[in-house]
C-alpha positions as CSV (number, residue, x, y, z in Angstrom):
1,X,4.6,-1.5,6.3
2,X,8.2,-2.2,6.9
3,X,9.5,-5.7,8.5
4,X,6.4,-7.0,8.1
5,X,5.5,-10.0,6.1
6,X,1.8,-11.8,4.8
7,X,-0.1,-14.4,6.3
8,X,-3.5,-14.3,4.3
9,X,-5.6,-12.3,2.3
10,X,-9.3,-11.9,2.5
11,X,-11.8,-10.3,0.2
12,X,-9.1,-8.3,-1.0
13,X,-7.0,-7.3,2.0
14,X,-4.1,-8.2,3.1
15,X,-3.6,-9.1,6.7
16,X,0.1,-8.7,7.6
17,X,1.9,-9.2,11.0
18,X,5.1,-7.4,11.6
19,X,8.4,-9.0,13.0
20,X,7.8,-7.1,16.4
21,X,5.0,-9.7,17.5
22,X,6.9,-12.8,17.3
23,X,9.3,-11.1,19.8
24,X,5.9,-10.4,21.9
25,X,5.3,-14.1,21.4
26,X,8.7,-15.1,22.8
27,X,8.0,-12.7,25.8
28,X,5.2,-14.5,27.0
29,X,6.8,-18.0,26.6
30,X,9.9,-16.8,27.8
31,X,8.0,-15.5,30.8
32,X,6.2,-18.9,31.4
33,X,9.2,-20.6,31.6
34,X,10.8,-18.2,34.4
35,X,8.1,-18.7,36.0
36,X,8.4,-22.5,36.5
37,X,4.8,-22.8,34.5
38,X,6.3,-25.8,31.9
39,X,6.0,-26.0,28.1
40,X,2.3,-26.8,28.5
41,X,1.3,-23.3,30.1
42,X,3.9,-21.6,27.9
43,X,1.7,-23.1,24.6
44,X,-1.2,-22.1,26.3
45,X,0.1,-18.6,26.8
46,X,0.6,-18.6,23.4
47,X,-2.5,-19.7,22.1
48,X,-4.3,-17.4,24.0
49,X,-2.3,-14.5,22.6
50,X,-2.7,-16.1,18.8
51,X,-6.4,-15.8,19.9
52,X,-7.0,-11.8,21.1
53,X,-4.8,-10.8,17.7
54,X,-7.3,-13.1,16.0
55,X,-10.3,-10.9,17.6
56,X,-8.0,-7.9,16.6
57,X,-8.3,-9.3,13.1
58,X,-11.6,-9.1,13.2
59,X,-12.5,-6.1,15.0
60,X,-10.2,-4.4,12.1
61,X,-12.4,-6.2,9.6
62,X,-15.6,-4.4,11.1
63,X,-14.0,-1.3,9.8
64,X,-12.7,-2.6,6.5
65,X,-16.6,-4.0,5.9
66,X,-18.3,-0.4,7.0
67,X,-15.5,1.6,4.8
68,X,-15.8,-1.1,1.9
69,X,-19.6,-0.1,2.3
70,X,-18.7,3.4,1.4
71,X,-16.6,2.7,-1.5
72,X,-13.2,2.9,0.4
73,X,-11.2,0.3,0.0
74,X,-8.6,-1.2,2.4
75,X,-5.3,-2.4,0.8
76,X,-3.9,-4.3,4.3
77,X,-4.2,-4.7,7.5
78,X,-1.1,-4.8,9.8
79,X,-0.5,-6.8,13.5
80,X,1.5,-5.1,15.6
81,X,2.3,-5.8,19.3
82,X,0.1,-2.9,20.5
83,X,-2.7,-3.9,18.4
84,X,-3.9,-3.7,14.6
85,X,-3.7,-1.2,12.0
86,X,-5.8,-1.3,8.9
87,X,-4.8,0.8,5.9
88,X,-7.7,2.5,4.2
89,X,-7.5,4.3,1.2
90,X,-9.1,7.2,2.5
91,X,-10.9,8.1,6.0
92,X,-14.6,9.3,4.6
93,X,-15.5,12.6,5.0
94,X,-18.8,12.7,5.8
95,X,-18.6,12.8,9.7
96,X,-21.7,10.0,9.2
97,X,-19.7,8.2,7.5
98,X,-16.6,7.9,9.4
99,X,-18.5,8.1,12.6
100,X,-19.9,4.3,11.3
101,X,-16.5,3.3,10.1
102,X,-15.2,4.3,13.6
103,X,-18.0,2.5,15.8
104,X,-17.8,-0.9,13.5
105,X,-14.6,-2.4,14.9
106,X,-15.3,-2.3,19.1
107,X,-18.9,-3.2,17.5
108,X,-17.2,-6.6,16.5
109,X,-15.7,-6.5,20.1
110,X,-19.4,-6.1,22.0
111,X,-20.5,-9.0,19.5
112,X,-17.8,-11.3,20.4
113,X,-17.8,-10.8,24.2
114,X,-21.6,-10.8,24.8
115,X,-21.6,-14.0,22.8
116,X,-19.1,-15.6,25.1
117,X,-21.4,-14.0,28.0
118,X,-24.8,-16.2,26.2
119,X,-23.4,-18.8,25.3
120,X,-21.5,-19.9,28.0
121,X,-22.9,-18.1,30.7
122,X,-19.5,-17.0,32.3
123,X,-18.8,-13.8,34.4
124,X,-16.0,-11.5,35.3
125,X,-14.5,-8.7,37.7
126,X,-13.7,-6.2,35.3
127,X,-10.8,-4.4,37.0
128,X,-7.7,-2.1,35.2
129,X,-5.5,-4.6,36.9
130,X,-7.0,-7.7,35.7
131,X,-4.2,-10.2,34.3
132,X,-4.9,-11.9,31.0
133,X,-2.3,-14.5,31.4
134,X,-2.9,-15.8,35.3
135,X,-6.4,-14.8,35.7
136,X,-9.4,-17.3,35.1
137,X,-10.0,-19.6,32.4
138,X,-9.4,-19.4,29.0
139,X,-12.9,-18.3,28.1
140,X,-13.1,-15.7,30.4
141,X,-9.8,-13.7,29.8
142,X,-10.9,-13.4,26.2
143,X,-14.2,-12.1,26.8
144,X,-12.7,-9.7,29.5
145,X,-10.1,-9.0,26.6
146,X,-12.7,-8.2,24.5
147,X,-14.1,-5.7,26.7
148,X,-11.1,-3.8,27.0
149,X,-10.6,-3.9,23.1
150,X,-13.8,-2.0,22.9
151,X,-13.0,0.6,26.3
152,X,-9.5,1.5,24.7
153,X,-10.5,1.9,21.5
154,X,-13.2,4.3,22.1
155,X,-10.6,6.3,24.3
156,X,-11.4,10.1,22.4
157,X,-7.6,10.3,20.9
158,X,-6.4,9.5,17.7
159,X,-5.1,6.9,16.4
160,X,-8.1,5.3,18.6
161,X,-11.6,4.6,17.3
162,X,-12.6,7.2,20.0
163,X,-10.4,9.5,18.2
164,X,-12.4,9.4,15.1
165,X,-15.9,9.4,16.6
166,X,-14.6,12.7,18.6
167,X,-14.0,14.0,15.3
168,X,-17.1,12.8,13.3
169,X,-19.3,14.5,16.0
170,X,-17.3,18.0,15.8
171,X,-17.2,17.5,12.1
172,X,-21.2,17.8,12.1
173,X,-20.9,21.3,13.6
174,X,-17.5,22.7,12.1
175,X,-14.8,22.4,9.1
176,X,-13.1,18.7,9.0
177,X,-9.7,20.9,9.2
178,X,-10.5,22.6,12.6
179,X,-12.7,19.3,13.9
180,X,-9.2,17.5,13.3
181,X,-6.9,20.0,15.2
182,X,-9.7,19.8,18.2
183,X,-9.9,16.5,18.6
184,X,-5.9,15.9,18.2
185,X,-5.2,18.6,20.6
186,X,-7.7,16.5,22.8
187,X,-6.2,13.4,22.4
188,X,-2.6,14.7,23.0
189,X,-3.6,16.6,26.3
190,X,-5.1,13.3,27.7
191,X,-1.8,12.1,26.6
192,X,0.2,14.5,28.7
193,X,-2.1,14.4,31.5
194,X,-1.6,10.3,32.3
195,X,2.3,10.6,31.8
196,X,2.2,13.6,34.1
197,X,0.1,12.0,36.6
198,X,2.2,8.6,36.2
199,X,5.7,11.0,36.9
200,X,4.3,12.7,40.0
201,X,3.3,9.7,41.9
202,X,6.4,7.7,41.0
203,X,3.5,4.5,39.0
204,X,5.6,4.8,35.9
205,X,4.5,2.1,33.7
206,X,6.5,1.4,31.0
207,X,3.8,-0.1,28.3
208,X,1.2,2.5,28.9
209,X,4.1,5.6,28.9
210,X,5.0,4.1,25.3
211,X,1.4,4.3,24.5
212,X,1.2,8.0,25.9
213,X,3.9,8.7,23.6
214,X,2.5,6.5,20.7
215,X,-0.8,8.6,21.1
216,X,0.7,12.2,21.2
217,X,2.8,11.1,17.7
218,X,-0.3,9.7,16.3
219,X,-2.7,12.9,17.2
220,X,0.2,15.4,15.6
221,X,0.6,13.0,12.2
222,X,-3.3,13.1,11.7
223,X,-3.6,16.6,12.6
224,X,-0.4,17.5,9.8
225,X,-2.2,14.5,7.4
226,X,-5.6,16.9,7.1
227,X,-3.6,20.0,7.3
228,X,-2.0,18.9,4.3
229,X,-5.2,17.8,2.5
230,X,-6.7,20.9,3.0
231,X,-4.0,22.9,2.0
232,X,-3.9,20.8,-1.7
233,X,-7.7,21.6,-1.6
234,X,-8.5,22.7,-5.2
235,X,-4.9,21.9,-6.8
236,X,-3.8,19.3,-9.3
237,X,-0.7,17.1,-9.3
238,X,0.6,19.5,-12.5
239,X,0.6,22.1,-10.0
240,X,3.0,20.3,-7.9
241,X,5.0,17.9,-10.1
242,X,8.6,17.7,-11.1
243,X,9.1,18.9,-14.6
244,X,12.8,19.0,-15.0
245,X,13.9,15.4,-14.4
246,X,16.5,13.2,-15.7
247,X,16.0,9.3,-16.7
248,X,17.6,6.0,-17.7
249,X,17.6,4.1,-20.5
250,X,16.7,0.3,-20.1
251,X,20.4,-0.6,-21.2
252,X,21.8,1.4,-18.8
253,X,24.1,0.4,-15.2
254,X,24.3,1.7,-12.1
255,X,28.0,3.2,-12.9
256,X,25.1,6.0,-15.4
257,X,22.9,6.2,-12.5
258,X,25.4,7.2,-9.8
259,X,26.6,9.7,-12.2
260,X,23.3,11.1,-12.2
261,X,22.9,11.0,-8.7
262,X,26.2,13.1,-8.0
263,X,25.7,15.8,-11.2
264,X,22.4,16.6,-9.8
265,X,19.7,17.1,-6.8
266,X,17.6,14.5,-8.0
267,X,17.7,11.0,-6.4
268,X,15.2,8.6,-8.3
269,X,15.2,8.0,-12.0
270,X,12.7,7.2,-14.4
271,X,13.7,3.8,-16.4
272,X,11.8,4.5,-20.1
273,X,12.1,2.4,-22.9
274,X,13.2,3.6,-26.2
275,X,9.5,4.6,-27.1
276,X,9.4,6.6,-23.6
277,X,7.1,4.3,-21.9
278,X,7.6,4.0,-18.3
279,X,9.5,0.4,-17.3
280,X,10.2,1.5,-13.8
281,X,12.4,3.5,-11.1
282,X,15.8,3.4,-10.1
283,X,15.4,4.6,-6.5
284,X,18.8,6.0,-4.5
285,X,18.0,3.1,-1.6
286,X,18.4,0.7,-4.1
287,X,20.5,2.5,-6.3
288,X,23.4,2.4,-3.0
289,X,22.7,-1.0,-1.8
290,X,23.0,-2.7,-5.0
291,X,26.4,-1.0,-5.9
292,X,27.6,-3.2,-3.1
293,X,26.2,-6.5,-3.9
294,X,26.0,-6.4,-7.8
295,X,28.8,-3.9,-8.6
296,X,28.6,-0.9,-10.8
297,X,28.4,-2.8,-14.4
298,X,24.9,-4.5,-13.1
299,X,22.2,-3.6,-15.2
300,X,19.6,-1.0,-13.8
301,X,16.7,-3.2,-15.2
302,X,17.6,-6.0,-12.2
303,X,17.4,-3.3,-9.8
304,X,14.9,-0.7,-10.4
305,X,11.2,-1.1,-8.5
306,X,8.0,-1.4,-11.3
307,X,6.2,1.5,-9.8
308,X,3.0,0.2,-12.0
309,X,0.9,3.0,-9.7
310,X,0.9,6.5,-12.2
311,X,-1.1,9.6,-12.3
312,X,-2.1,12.2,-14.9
313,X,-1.8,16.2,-15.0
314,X,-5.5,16.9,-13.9
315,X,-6.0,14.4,-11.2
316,X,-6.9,15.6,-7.6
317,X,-4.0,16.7,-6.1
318,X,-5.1,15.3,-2.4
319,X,-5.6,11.8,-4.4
320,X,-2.3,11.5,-6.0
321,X,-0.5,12.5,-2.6
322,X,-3.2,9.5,-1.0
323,X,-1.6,6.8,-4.1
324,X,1.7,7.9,-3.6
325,X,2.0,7.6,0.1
326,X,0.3,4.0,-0.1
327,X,3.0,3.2,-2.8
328,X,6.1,1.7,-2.2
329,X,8.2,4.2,-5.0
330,X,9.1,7.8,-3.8
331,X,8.0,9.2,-6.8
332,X,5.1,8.7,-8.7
333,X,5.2,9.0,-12.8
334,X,2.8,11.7,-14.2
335,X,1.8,10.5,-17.6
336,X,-0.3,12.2,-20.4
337,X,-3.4,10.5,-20.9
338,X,-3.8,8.7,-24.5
339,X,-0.3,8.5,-25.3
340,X,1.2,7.2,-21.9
341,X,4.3,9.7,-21.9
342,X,5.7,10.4,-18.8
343,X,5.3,14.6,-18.5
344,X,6.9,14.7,-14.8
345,X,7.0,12.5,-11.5
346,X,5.0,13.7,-7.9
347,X,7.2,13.4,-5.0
348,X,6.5,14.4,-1.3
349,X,9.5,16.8,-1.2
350,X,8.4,18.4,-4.0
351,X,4.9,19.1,-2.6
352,X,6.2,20.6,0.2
353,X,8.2,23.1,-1.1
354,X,5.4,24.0,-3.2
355,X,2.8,24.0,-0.5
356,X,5.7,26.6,1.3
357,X,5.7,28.6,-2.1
358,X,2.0,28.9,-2.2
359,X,1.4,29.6,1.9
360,X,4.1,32.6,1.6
361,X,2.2,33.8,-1.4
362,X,-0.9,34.0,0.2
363,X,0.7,35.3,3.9
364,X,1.8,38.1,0.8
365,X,-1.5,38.7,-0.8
366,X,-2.8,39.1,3.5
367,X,-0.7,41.6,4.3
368,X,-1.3,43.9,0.7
């Protein structure tokens, strides 16, 4: 994810925090010190925040333990300010499956606020309004925090644990496709319904409006992600890969690659040595932004991106879009097995359009 950097990474994930959750850092200090609390409460504020991500951390690792059971593997997982986000490969698709994947992480949550509970026999008001950085003591906000980890997440709206589950369970008595739409169109009316309420009694509160919004985005991009997968149901990446392409060779500059760039449509070029082996891509982002720091004569070879992720003609079409997407190239290189030669490259755009071809085609075929 963008603007985000690497802290550590643990039995093969990467656990990442973005930029936005230092500022969320500052806020609280910031807001210790208006409030005439001292550096001493402000650190404390802060250590109690560093502490809820870390039970974030691991409530995301309950699902990255439960999909690593399943063969899935999870590349990273991401902080943000409104919580964590792991990255798996792939959601499984046996509504078992992900229905155990979805229950592990405010599993984690139950385990880590009924030990607090045990072990030192503390108690708290659990109220909507309860205030994690005035309220009781140290132990007691993070088991209450804990408790709301797991009542949020198993809210039934995507991107939400309960989002998942609502799916798993109509995915046991219809199609994954039309489980997904359901449970998104769920999630987005429950959505709607707390903005509406919150405009009609004049309670508008801004962090849960930006979650509204966050959860109506989140239901429509899962709801287009399966859409998307069904619809490539059945297809291979040569169905949908670029054929007629242009490339660079390793000697060339960017003065060769903008000429490319403005002769044709295409906008990231294949770098192949002189046996045609893939060396990497010149990109257009990097392509412009180096013309202004390294001048046209620089050498494409200090600018292009490795892109060592590749595909072949016959793979899974839904797989190679899955790669791609968790890739950091636009375009993925489609190279013949045994010999290594590049035959074409997948990009999204030119999914789409085919995915359009193919949906008028059929909509033709219908109406004959």
């Amino acid at each position: 994810m963008k603007w985000s950097f690497r802290l550590f990474t643990l039995a093969g994930t990467e656990v990442r925090v973005h930029a936005t959750f230092l500022l969320l850092l500052l806020f609280v200090a910031g807001d210790g010190f208006l409030r005439g609390q001292g550096i001493s409460a402000a650190l404390e504020s802060i250590l109690f925040i560093t502490t809820m991500f870390a039970c974030v951390v691991l409530h995301e690792f309950g699902h990255v333990l439960a999909a690593r059971g399943y063969g899935i593997r999870t590349p990273d997982i991401t902080l943000l300010p409104i919580g964590g986000v792991a990255r798996l490969e792939r959601m499984p698709r046996k509504p078992s499956e992900e229905l155990v994947v979805a229950v592990s992480g405010p599993l984690v949550n139950v385990i880590i606020a009924a030990a607090i509970y045990l072990g030192f026999g503390i108690t708290a008001a659990l109220n909507p309004g309860y205030n994690f950085l005035k309220s009781g003591g140290f132990f007691e906000k993070l088991m209450v925090w804990n408790a709301f980890m797991v009542a949020f997440n198993l809210i039934p709206a995507f991107p939400m644990d309960g989002g998942r589950v609502l799916r798993a369970v109509f995915a046991m008595f219809m199609d994954y496709g039309t489980a997904t739409r359901r449970a998104a169109s769920i999630g987005q009316g429950l959505a709607m319904l707390v903005a509406v309420y919150m405009l009609l009694n004049a309670t508008l509160h801004p962090m849960l409006l930006l979650i509204c919004f966050f959860i109506f985005m989140a239901a429509g991009q899962e709801a287009a992600g399966v859409a998307q997968q069904e619809a490539t149901r059945n297809m291979r990446v040569r169905d949908a890969m670029l054929t007629d392409f242009r490339t660079l060779p390793p000697d060339a500059t960017l003065r060769d690659g903008v000429e490319l760039l403005l002769t044709g449509a295409q906008q990231d070029f294949p770098v192949l040595d002189s046996h045609g082996g893939m060396q990497g891509m010149l990109t257009r982002h990097d392509l412009i932004s180096a013309l202004a720091e390294k001048g046209p004569s620089a050498p494409v070879v200090e600018v292009m991106r490795p892109c060592p992720d590749s595909t072949s003609p016959g793979t899974d079409l839904s797989q190679a879009l899955d790669a791609l997407n968790a890739s950091d190239c636009p375009a993925m290189p489609v190279l013949e097995p045994g010999s290594g030669r590049l035959l074409g490259l997948l990009t999204a755009e030119n999914v789409g359009e085919t995915l359009m071809v193919h949906a008028a085609l059929m909509k033709l075929r219908g109406s004959s």
